[in-house]
N, C-alpha and C positions, 0 to 999 in steps of 0.2 A: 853065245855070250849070255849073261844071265847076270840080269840088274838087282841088286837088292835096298830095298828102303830099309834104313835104320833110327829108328827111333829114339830119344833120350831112354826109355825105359830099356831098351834093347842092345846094351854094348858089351853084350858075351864075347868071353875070349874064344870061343871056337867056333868064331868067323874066319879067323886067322888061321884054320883047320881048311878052309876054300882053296880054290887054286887060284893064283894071281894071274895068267893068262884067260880063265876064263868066267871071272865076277866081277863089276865093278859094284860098287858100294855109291848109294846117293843117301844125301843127309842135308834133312831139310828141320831150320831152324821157326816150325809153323805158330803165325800168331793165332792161330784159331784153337793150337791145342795150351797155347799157353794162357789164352783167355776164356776158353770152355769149363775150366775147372780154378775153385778157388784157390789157386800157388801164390805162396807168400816170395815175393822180387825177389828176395836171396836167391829162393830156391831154385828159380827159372835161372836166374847165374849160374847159380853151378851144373841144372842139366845140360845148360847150351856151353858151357864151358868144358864137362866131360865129353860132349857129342863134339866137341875143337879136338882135344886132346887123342879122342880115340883115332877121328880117321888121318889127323897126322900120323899115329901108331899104324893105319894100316898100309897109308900111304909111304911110311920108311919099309915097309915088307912089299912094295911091290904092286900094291893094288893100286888098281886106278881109280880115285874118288872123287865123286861129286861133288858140291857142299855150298848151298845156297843159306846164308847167312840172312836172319830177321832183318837187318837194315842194308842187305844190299841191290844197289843202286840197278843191277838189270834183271829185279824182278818186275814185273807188269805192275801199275799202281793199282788192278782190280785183285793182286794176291794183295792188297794190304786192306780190302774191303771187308 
């Protein structure tokens, strides 16, 4: 099995080229990468809003996906430090 991280900058269609038996896809909405560099709030919208869109997309084909969300509730409160 063979995990892959995908990043906002990283939503290639030929991921969807993988085998669904044996990649699962993690996707992590990180506050450290949205506050290390100067992005204007739109824009974090719509990254974290494409990195929504895609792994539903890869999750309708079969993949099994991760998908830890900036505000949600069972990350550790030291990922929000």
């Amino acid at each position: 099995m063979v995990f892959t991280v995908v990043l906002g900058n990283q939503l290639f269609e030929s991921w969807f080229d993988e085998k669904p038996d044996q990649t699962e896809f993690v996707f992590i909405e990180s506050r450290e990468m949205a506050t290390r560099f100067r992005y204007h709030k739109h824009k974090l919208i719509l990254i974290f809003s494409a990195m929504r869109k895609f792994s539903e997309r890869l999750s309708a084909k079969g993949f099994k996906v991760h998908y830890l969300k900036l505000d949600d509730e069972t990350l550790p409160p030291e990922y929000f430090k």
